[in-house]
Residue frames as qw, qx, qy, qz and C-alpha x, y, z in Angstrom:
[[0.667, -0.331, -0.453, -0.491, -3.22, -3.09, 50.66],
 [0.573, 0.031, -0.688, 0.444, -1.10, -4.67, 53.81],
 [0.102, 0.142, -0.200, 0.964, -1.17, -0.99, 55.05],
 [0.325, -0.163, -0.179, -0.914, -4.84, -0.56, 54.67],
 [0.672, -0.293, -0.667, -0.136, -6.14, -4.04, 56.12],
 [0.445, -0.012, -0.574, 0.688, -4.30, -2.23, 59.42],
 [0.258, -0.113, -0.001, -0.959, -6.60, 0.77, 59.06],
 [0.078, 0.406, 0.896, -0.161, -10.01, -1.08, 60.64],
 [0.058, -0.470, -0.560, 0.680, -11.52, 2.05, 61.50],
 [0.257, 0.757, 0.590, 0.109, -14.46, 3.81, 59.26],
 [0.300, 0.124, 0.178, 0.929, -12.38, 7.44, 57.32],
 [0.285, -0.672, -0.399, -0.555, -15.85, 9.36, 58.56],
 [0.664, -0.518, -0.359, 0.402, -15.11, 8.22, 61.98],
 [0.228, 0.841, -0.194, 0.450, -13.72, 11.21, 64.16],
 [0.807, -0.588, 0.005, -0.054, -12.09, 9.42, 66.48],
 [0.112, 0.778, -0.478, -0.393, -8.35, 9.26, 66.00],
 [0.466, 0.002, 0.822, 0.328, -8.27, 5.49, 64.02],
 [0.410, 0.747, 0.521, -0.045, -11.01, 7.23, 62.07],
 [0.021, 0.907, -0.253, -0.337, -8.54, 10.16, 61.40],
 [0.521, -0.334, 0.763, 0.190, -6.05, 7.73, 60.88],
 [0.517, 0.237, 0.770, 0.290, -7.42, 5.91, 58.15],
 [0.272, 0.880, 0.360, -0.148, -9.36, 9.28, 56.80],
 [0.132, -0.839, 0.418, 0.322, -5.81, 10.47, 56.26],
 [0.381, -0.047, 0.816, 0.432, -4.40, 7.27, 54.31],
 [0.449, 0.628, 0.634, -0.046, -7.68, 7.84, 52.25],
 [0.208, 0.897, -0.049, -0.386, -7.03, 11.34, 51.34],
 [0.162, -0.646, 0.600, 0.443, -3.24, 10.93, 50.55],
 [0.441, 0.045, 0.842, 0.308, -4.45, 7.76, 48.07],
 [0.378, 0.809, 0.372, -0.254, -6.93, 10.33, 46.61],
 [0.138, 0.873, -0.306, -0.354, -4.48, 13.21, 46.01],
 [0.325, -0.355, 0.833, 0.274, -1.71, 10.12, 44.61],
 [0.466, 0.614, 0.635, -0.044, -4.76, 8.92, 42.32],
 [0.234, 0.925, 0.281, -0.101, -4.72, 12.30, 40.75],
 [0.113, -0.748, 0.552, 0.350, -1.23, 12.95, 40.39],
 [0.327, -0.186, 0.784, 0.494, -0.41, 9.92, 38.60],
 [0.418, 0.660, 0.537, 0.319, -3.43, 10.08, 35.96],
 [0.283, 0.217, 0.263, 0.896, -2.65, 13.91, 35.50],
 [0.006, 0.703, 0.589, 0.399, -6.24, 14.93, 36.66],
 [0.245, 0.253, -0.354, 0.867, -6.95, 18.06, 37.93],
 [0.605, -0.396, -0.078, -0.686, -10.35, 17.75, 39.72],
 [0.693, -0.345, 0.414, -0.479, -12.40, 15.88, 42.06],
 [0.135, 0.376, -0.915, 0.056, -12.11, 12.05, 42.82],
 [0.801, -0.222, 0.288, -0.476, -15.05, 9.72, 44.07],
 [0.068, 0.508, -0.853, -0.097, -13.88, 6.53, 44.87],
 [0.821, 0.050, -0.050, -0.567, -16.54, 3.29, 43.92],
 [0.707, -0.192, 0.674, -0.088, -16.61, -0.15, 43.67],
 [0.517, 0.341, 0.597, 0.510, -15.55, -0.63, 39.96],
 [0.181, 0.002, -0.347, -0.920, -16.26, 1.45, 36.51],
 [0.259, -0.549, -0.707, -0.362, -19.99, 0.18, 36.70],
 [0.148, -0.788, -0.587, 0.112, -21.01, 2.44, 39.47],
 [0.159, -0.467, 0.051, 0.868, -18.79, 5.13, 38.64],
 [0.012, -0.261, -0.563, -0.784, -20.85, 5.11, 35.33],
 [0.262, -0.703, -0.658, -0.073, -24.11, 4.65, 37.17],
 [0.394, -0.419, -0.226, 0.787, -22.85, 7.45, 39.13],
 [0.035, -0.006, -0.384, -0.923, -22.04, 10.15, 35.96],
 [0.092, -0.523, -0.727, -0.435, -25.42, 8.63, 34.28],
 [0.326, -0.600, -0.729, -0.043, -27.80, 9.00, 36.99],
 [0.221, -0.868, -0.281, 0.346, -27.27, 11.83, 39.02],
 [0.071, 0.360, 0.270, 0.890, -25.54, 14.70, 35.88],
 [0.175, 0.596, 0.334, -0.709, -27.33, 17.62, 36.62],
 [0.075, 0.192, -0.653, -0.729, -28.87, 17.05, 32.96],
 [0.531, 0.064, 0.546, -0.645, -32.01, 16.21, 31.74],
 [0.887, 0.349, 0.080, -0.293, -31.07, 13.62, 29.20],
 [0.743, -0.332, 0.488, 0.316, -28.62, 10.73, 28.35],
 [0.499, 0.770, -0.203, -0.342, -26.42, 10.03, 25.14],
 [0.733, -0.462, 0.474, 0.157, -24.49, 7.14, 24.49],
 [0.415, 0.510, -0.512, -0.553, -22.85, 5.70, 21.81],
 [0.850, 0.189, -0.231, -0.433, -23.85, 2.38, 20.29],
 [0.736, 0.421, -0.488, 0.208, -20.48, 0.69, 21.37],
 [0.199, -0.639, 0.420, -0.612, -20.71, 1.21, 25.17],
 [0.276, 0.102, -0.890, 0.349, -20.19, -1.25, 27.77],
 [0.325, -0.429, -0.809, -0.234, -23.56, -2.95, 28.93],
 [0.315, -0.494, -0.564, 0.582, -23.44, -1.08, 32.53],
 [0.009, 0.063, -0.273, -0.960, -23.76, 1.92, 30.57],
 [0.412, -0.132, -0.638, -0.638, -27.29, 0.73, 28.85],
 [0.376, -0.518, -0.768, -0.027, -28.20, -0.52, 32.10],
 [0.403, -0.361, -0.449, 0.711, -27.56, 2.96, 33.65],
 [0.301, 0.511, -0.062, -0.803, -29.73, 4.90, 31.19],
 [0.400, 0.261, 0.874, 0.089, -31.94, 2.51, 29.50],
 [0.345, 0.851, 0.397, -0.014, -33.76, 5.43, 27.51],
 [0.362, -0.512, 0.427, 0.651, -30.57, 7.20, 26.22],
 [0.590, 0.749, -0.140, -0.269, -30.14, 8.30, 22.78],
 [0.844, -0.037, 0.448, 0.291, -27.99, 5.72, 20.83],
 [0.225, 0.831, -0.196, -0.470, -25.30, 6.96, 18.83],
 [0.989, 0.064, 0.030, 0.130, -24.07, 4.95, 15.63],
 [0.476, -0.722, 0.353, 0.357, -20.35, 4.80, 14.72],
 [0.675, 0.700, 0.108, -0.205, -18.95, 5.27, 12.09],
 [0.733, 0.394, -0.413, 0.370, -14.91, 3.35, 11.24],
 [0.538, -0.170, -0.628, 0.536, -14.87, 2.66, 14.71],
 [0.102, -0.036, -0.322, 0.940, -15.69, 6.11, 15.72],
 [0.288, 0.629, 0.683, -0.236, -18.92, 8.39, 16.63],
 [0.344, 0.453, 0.577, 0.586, -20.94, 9.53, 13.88],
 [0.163, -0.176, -0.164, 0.957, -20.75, 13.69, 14.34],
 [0.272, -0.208, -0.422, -0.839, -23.93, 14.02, 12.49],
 [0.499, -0.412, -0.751, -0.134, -25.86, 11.85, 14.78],
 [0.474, -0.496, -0.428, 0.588, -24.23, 13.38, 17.68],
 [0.283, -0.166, 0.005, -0.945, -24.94, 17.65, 16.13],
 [0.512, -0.335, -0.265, -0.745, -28.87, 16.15, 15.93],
 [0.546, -0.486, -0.683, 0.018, -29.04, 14.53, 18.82],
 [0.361, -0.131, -0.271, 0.883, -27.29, 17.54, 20.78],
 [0.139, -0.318, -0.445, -0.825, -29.78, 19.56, 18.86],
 [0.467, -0.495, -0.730, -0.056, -32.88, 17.76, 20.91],
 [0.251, -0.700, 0.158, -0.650, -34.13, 20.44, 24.18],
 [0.947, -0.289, -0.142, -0.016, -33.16, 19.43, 27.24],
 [0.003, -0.746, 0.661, -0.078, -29.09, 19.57, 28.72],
 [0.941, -0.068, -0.331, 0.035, -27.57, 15.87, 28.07],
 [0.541, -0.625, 0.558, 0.073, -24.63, 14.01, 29.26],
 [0.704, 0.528, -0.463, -0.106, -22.66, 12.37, 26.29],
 [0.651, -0.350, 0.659, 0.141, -20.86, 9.04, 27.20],
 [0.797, 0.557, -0.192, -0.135, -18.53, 7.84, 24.98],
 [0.972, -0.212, 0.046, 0.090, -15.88, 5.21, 25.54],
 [0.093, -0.788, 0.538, 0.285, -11.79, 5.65, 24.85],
 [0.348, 0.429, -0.804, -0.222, -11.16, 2.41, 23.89],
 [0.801, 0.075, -0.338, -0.488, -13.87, -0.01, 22.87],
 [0.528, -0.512, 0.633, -0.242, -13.40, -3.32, 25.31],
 [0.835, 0.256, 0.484, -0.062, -14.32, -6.04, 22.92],
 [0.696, 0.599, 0.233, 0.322, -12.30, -4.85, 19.80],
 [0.674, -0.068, 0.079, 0.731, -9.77, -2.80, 20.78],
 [0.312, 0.577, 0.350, 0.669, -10.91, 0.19, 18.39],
 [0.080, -0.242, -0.302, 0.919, -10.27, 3.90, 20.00],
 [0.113, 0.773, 0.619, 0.076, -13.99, 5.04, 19.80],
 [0.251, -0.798, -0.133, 0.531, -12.84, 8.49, 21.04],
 [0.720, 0.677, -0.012, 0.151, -12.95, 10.34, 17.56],
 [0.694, 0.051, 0.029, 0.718, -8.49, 10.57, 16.74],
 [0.175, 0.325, -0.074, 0.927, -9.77, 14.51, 16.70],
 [0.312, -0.519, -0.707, 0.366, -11.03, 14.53, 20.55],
 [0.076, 0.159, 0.223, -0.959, -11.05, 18.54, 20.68],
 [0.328, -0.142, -0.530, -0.769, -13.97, 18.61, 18.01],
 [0.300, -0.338, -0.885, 0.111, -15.48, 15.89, 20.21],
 [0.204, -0.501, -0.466, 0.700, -15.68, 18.65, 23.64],
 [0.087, 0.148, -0.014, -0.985, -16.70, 21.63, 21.52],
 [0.265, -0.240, -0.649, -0.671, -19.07, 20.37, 20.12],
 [0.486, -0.555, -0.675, 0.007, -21.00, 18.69, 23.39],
 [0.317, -0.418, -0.360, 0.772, -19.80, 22.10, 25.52],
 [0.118, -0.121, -0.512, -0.842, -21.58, 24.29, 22.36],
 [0.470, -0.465, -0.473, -0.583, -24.64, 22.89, 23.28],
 [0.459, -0.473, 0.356, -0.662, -24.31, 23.11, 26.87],
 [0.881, 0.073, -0.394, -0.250, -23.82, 19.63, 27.35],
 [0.440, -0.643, 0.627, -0.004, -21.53, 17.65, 30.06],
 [0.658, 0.514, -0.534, -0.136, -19.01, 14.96, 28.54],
 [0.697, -0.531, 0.463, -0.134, -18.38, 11.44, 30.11],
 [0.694, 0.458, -0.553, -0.045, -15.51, 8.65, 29.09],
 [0.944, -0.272, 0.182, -0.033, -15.22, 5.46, 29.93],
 [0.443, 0.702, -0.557, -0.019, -11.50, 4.65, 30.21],
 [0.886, -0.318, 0.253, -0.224, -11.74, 1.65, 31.88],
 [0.906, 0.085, 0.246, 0.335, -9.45, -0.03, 29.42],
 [0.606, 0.666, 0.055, 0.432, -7.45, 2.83, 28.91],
 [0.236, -0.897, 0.226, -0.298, -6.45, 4.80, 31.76],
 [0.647, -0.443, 0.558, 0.271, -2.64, 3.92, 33.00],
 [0.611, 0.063, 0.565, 0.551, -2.09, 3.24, 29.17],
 [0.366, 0.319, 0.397, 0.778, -2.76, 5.91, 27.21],
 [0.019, -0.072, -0.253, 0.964, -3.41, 9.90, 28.29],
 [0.228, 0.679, 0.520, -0.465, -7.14, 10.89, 29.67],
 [0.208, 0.529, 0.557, 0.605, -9.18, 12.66, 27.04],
 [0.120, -0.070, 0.102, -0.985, -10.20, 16.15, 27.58],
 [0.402, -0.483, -0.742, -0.233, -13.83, 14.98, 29.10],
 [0.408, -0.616, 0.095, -0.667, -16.01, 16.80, 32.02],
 [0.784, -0.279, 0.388, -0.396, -16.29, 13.11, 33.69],
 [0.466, 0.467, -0.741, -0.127, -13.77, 10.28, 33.27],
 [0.872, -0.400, 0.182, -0.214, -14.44, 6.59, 35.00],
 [0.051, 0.602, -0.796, 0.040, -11.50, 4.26, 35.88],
 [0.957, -0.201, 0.021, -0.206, -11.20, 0.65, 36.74],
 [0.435, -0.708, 0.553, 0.057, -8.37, -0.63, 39.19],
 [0.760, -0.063, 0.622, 0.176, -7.98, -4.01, 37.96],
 [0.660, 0.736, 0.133, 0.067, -8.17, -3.23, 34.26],
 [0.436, 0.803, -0.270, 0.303, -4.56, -1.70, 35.19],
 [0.515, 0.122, -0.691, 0.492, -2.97, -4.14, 37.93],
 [0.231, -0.225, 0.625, -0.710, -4.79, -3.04, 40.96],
 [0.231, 0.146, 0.921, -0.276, -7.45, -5.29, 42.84],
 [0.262, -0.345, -0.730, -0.529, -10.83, -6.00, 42.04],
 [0.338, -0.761, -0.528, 0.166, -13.98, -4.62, 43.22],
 [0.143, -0.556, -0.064, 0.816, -12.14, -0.43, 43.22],
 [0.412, 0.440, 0.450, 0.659, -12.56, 2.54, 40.78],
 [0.197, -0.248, 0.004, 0.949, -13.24, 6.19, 40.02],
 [0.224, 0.904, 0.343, 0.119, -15.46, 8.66, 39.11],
 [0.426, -0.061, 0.159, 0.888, -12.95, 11.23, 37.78],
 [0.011, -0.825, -0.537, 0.173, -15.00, 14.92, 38.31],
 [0.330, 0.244, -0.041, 0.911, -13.93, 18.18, 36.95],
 [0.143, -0.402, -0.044, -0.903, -16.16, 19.84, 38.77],
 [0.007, 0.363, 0.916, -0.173, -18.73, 18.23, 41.98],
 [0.379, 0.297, 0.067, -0.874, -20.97, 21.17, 41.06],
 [0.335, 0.216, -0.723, -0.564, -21.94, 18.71, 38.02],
 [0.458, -0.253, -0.839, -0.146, -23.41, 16.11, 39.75],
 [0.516, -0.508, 0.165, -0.670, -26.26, 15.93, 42.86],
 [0.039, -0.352, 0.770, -0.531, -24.97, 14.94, 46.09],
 [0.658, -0.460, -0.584, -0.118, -27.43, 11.64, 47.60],
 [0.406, -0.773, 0.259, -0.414, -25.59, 11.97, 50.47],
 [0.951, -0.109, -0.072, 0.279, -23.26, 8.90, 52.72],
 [0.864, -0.277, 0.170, 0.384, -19.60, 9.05, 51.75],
 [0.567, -0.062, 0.377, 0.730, -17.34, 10.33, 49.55],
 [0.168, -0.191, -0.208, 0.945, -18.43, 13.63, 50.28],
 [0.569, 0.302, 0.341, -0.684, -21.95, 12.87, 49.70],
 [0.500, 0.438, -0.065, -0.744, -21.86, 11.25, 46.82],
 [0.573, 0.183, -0.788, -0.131, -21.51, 7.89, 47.13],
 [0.752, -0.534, 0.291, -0.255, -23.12, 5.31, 49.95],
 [0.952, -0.020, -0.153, 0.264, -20.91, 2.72, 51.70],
 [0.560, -0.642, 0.384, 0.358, -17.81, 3.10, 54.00],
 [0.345, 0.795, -0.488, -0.108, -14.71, 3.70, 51.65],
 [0.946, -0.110, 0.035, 0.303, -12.62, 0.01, 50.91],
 [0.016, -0.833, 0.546, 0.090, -9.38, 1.80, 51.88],
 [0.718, -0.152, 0.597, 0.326, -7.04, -1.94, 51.10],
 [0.654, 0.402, 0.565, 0.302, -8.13, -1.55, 47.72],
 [0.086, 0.994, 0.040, -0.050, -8.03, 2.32, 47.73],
 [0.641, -0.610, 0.407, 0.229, -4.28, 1.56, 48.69],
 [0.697, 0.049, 0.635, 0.330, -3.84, -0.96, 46.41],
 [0.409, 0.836, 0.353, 0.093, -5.26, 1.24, 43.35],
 [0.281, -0.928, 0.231, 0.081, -3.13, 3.82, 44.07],
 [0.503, -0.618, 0.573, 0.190, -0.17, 1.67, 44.19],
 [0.741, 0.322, 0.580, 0.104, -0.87, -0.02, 41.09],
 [0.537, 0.837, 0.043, 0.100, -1.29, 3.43, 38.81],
 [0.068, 0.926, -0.353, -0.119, 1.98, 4.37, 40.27],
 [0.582, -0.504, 0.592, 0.240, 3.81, 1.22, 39.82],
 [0.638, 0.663, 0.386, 0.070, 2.76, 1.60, 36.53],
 [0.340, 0.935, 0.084, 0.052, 4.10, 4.66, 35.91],
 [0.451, -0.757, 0.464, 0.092, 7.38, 3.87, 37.29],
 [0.561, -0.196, 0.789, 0.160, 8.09, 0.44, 36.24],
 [0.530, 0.355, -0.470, -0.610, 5.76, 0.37, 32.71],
 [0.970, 0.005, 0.171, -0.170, 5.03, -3.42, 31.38],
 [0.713, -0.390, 0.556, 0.175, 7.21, -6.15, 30.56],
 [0.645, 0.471, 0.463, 0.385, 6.71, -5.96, 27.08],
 [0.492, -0.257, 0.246, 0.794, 7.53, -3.59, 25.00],
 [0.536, 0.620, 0.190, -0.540, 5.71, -1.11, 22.67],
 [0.267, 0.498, -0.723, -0.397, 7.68, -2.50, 19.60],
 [0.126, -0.014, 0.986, -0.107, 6.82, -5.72, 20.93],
 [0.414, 0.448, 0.712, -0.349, 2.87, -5.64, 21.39],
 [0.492, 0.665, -0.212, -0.521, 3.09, -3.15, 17.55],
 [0.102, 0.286, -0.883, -0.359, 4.94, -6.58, 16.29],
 [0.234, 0.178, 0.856, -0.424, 2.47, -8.85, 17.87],
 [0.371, 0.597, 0.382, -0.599, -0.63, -6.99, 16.33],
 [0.414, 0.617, -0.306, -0.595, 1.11, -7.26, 13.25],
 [0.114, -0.153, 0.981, 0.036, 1.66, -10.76, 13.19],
 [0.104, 0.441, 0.868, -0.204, -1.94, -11.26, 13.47],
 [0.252, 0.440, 0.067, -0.859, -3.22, -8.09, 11.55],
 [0.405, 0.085, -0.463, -0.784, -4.75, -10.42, 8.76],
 [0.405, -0.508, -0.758, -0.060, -7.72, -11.95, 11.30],
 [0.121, 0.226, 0.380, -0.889, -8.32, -8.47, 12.91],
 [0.269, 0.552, 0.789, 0.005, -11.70, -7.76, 12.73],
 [0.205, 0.962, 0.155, -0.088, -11.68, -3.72, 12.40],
 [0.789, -0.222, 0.111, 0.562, -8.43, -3.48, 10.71],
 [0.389, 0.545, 0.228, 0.707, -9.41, -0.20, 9.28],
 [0.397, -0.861, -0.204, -0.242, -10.09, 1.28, 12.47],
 [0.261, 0.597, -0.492, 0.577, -7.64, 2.98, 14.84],
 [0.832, -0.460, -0.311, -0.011, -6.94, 0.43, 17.60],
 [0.436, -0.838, 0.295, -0.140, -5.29, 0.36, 20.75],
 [0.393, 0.613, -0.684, -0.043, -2.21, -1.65, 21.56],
 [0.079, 0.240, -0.941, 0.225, -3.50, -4.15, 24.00],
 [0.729, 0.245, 0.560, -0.308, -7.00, -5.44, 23.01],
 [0.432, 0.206, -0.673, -0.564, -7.39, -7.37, 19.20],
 [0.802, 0.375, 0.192, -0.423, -10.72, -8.68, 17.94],
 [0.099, 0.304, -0.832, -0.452, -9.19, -11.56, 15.72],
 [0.876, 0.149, 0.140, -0.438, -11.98, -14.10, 13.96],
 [0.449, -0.382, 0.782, 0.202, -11.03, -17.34, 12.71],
 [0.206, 0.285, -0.669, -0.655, -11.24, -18.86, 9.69],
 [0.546, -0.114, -0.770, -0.311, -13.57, -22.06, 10.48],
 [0.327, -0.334, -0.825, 0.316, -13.79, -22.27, 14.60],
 [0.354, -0.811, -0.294, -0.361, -16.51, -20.59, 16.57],
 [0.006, 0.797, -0.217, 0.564, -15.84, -18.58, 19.11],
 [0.614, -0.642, 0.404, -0.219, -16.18, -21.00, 21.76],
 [0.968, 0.195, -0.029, 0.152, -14.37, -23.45, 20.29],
 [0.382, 0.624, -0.272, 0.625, -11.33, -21.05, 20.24],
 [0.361, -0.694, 0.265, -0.564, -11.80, -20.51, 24.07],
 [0.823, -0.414, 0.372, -0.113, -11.95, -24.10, 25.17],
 [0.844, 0.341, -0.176, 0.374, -8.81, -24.89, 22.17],
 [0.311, 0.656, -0.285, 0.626, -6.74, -21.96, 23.84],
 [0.562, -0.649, 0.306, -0.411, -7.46, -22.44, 27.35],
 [0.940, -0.279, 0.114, 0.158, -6.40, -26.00, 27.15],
 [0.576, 0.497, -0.014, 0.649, -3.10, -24.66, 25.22],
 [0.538, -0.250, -0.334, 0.733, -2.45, -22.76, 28.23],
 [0.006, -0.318, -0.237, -0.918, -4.70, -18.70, 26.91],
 [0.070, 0.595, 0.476, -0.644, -7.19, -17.02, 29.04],
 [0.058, -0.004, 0.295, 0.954, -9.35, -15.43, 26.17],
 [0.133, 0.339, 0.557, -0.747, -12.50, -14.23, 25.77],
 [0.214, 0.397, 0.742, 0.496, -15.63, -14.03, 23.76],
 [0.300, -0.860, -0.223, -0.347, -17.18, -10.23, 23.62],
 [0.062, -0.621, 0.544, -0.561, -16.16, -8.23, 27.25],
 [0.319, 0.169, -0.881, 0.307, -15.34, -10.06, 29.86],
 [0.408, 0.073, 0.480, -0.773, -18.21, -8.53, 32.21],
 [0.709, 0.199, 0.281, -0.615, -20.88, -10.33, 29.36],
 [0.384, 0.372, -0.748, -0.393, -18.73, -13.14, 27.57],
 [0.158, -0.135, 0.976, -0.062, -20.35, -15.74, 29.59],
 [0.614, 0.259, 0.533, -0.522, -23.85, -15.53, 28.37],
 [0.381, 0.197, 0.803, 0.414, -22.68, -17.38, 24.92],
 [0.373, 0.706, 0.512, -0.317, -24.99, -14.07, 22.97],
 [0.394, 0.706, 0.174, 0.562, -24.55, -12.10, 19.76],
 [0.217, -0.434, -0.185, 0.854, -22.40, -9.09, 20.93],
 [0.271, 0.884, 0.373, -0.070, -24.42, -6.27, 20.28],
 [0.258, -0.779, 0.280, 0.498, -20.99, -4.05, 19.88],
 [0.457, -0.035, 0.704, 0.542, -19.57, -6.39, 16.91],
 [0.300, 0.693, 0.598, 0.268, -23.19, -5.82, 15.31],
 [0.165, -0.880, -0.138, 0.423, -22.57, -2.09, 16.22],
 [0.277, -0.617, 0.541, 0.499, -19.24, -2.05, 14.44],
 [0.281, 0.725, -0.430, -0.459, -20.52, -3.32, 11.67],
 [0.065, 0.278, -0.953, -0.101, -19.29, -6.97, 11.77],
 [0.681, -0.146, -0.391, -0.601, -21.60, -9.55, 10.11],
 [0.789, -0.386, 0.279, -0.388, -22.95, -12.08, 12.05],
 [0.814, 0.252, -0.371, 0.370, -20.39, -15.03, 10.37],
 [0.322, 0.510, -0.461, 0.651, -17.16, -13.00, 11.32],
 [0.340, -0.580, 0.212, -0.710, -18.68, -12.29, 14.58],
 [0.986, -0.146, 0.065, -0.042, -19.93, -16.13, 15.97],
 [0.945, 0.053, -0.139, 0.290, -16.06, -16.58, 15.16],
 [0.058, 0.800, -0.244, 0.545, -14.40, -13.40, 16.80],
 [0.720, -0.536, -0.280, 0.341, -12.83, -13.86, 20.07],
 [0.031, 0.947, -0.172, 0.271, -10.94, -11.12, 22.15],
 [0.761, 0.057, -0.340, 0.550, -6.93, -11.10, 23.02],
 [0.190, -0.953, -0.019, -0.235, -6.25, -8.93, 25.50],
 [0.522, 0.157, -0.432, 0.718, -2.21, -8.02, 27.00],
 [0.575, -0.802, -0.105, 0.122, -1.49, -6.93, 30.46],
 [0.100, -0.871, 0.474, -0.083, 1.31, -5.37, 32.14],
 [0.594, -0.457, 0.661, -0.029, 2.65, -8.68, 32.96],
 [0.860, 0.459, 0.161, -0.153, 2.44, -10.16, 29.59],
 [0.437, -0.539, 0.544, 0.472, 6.00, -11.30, 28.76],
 [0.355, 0.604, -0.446, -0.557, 7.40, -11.55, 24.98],
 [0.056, 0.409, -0.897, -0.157, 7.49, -14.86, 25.28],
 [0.427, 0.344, 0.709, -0.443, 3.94, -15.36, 25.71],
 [0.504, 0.624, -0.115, -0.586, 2.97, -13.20, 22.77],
 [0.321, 0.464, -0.749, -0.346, 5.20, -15.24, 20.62],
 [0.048, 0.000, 0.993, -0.109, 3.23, -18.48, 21.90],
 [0.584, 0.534, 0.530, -0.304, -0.07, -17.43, 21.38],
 [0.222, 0.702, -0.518, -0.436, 1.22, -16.38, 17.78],
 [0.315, 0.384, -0.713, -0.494, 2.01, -19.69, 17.24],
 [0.209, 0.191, 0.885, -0.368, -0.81, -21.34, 18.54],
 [0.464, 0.624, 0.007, -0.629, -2.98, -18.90, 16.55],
 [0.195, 0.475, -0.762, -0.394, -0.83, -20.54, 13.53],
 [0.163, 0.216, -0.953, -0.137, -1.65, -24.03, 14.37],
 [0.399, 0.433, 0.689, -0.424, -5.15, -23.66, 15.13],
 [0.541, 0.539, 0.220, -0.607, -5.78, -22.18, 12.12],
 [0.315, 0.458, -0.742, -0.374, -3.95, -24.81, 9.80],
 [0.438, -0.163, 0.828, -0.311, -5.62, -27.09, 11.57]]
């Protein structure tokens, strides 16, 4: 990011600081794309909310699809979408043949891995997922905001990222394209299809994040965070669903949800009620109700989420904080 505050000059520019910096841009593109594995286009945005708004809004389609369990930016980027339910965490295939069914070429969005509860939405057999929505002539987006850098892209036409969600800054992200034929060019930047100058620091910084990822891994361990999860696997909330390894939905026995936020924050926990983008408006999560969870369990649900930097020695303190709140 050091590198990129040096770069002043505007990567459109053709002057040579405009070359200059149009050249760090690329090379953090093509590095982008090596370390997630992808083999298409790149558009670089200001978070996963306009790289959805992106997919949503300009698909060359002529109708949305979501699934019931999508992150809010989603719903606000295709307010008249078809709503798919889920069904043990995943989407329900029947809903999605008859909604595919409908005239009209969609776009299917459907999350990897559910922000508020951990639970891989992406069905555990993803191929079935693509044939089906490529059968009907359909284009396929996933949100992997909370998954990309930890666990391998799905097999999707259109994948979105988010830097921070995996150690890089706030305020970057992706639109991950197989194809820019798919979508219609506004015009501006990133080769038409985004406005706003490119933030190269943070482009940098992204970059430098997935790959110190992929180098260095986290501090914990996967044994660790699979002990962790089991320590605490009887106050999951979807404990029959297939979950990831570094979000858990736990509910408590007697405190509400914010009660648990302002006991664990003074006790030293950053946690959260619902996703982080809509835990402050104190509302029913629509996702919990999505999933299924009643409205008890749910008023007392809070979300734990591990980072790369999460040391073993944290886990094992909120563990036994978890303990002594709930003997309380």
């Amino acid at each position: 990011m050091e590198e990129g505050f040096g770069l002043w000059a505007n990567p459109s520019s053709p002057h040579a600081e405009g070359r200059k910096a149009k050249a760090a841009l690329e090379d953090a593109r093509a590095r982008v794309k090596a370390a997630l594995g992808w083999p298409g286009e790149v558009i670089f945005t200001s978070g996963a909310s306009e790289a959805l708004a992106i997919a949503l809004q300009r698909a060359k389609a002529d109708r949305r699809i979501v699934s019931a369990v999508e992150h809010d930016a989603v719903f606000r980027a295709a307010p008249d979408a078809a709503v798919l339910p889920v069904l043990a965490g995943e989407v329900d295939p029947a809903a999605l043949d008859a909604a595919l069914a409908q005239p009209g070429r969609a776009v299917v969005a459907v999350q990897q891995v559910n922000p508020e509860t951990g639970t891989l939405v992406w069905p555990s057999d993803a191929g079935t997922l693509r044939s089906r929505v490529h059968a009907a002539g359909a284009l396929l987006l996933a949100d992997c905001s909370q998954s990309a850098g930890k666990l391998p892209l799905p097999d999707a036409d259109m994948v979105v990222v988010s830097a921070h969600k995996l150690g890089g800054p706030v305020g970057v992200g992706a639109l991950l394209v197989r194809d820019f034929a798919m979508l219609e060019p506004v015009g501006g930047h990133e080769r038409g299809y985004r406005a706003g100058t490119e933030n190269l620091p943070t482009i940098l910084g992204f970059a430098a994040a997935l790959e110190a990822g992929r180098l260095g891994g986290w501090t914990t361990s996967e044994a660790q965070r699979q002990s962790f999860a089991a320590a605490l696997a009887d106050r999951r909330v979807m404990p029959g669903a297939v979950q990831c390894g570094h979000i858990l939905a736990l509910t408590h026995p007697a405190l509400s949800a914010q009660a648990l936020l302002i006991r664990l924050d003074a006790m030293g926990f950053a946690v959260s009620a619902g996703s982080a983008c809509s835990s402050g408006t104190l509302k029913k999560s629509r996702v919990l109700e999505a999933f299924g969870v009643d409205d008890e369990t749910a008023a007392r649900t809070i979300r734990v989420s591990l980072g790369w930097s999460t040391t073993a020695e944290e886990l094992d303190r909120f563990a036994e904080a978890w303990a002594e709140l709930s003997n309380a």
